[in-house]
C-alpha positions, 0 to 999 in steps of 0.5 A, spaced: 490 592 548 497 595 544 502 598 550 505 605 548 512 606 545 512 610 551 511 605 555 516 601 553 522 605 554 521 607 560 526 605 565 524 599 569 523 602 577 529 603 582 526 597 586 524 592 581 530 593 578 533 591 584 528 585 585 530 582 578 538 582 578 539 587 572 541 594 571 538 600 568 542 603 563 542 610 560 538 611 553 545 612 550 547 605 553 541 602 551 541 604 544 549 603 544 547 596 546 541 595 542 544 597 535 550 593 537 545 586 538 541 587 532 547 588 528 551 581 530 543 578 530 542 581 522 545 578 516 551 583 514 549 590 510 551 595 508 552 601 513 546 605 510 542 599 509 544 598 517 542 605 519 536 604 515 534 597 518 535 600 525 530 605 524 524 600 523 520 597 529 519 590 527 525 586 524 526 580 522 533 577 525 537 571 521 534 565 521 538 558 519 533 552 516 535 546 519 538 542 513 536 536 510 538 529 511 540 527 505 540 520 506 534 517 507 534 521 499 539 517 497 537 510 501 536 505 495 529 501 496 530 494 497 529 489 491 524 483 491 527 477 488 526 476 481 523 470 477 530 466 477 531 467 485 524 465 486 525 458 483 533 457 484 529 459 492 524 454 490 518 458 494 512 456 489 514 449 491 510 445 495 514 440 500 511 433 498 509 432 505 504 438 504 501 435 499 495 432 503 487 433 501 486 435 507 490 440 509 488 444 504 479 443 507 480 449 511 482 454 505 476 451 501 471 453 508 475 459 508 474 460 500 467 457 500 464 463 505 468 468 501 464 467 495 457 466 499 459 474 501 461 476 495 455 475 491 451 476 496 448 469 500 447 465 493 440 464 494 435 460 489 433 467 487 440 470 485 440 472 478 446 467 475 449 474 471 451 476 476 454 471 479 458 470 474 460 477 473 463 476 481 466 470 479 470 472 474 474 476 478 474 472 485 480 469 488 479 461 485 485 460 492 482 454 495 476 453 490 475 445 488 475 445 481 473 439 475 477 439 469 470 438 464 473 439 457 480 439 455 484 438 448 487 434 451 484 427 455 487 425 459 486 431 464 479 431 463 475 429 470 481 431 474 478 434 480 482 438 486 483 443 491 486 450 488 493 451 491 495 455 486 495 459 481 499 462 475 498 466 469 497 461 465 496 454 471 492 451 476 495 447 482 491 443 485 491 437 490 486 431 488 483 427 494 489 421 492 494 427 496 497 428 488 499 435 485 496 436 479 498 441 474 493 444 469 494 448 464 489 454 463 489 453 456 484 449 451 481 447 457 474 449 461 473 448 469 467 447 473 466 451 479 461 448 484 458 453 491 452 451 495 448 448 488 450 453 483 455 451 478 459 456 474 464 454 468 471 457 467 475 458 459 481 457 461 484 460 455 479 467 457 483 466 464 490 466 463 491 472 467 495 472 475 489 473 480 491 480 482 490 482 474 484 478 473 481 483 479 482 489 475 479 486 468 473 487 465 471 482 461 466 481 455 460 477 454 461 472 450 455 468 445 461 463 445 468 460 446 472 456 443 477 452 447 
C-alpha cells in the first residue's frame, strides 16, 4: 500500500522522537539540511540543473563501480614445455628397469574391457563393420599388437604390448622385456580381442591418438603398404 507524501513529512511525535534519540527539525531546517545532503551526495551540476534535480521525488545518488583488477588480465598463461625440452627431460623414455612384460598386463586387462565396452560386448554376432569403425578410432594404449606385413623383414612376426604411441610409431615391450620401436609406415599390425581380429594400415594410421579420435576415415577396396 503506497504511504502518502503527507505522511512522510509530517513530524515524528514528541514521545517517539524522545524514544529514538533524534530531533525534529523545523521545515525550514529540514529542507536546508535535505538539499545540503543531496548536493554533496550528487555528481556536481550546474545551479539550475541542481534546483531542477532537487524538485524530483526520485534520485539517483553517485555511485562508484568498483575498479577491475587488472592483474589477473595481464597474468601470462603458463607454458608447457616444448618438443626440444621434452626430450632434453627425457619424459617419453621409458627407464630400463621398467621395461618388463609384466608390468604392462594390467594396462592390457584395462585395455581389453574398454574395447568389449566400446563395441558393445563383441559377441559372435556384432557386425565386424562396425567394429572396425570403433576400432579405427580406439586408444591402442595397452593393446598386444603383431607385425603381420612390413617393407621391411626383420620386424615381421614382432609381438608386444603397446606402451606408446606417436605420430608416426608404435612402442611396444615384447614378452623378452625388449622395447621395440615400429614404425607405422609400410607396415600392417593385427589386433587380437576375445576371437576377433582386427588389421591396422599403419601407413593410413600416422595420426597421434588424440587426432585419429576425431578423424573420419573412408572405406577403402584396398591399401598399399
Amino acid at each position: 500500500m503506497p504511504v502518502s507524501e503527507a505522511l512522510v513529512r509530517a513530524k515524528i511525535p514528541q514521545d517517539l522522537a524522545k524514544d529514538l534519540g533524534v530531533e525534529s527539525l523545523a521545515r525550514t531546517q529540514a529542507q536546508a539540511f535535505a538539499q545540503a545532503f543531496l548536493k554533496n551526495s550528487i555528481r556536481q551540476q550546474r545551479h539550475h540543473e541542481m534546483k531542477n534535480m532537487l524538485k524530483r521525488k526520485a534520485l539517483i545518488l553517485g555511485y562508484a563501480r568498483p575498479k577491475k583488477d587488472k592483474s589477473k588480465r595481464n597474468r601470462k598463461k603458463a607454458k608447457g614445455l616444448n618438443a626440444r625440452q621434452k626430450r632434453e627431460m627425457k619424459i617419453f623414455q621409458i627407464k630400463p628397469e621398467h621395461q618388463r612384460y609384466e608390468l604392462f598386463l594390467p594396462l592390457h586387462e584395462l585395455w581389453r574391457q574398454y574395447v568389449i565396452d566400446l563395441c558393445g560386448g563383441l559377441k559372435p554376432t556384432s557386425n565386424p563393420q562396425l567394429v572396425q569403425q570403433k576400432l579405427l578410432k580406439a586408444d591402442f594404449h595397452g593393446a598386444i599388437i603383431t607385425v603381420v606385413r612390413s617393407k621391411c623383414p626383420s620386424y615381421v612376426g614382432t609381438t608386444g604390448i603397446l606402451v606408446q604411441e606417436f605420430k608416426h610409431v608404435f612402442k611396444i615391450i615384447t614378452k623378452e622385456n625388449k622395447l621395440k620401436v615400429i614404425p607405422k609406415r609400410n607396415s600392417v599390425f593385427a589386433v587380437e580381442v576375445n576371437g576377433f581380429v582386427s588389421h591396422i594400415y599403419g601407413s593410413k594410421f600416422e595420426q597421434r591418438a588424440s587426432e585419429r579420435s576425431a578423424k573420419k576415415f573412408k572405406v577403402r577396396g584396398t591399401i598399399d603398404l
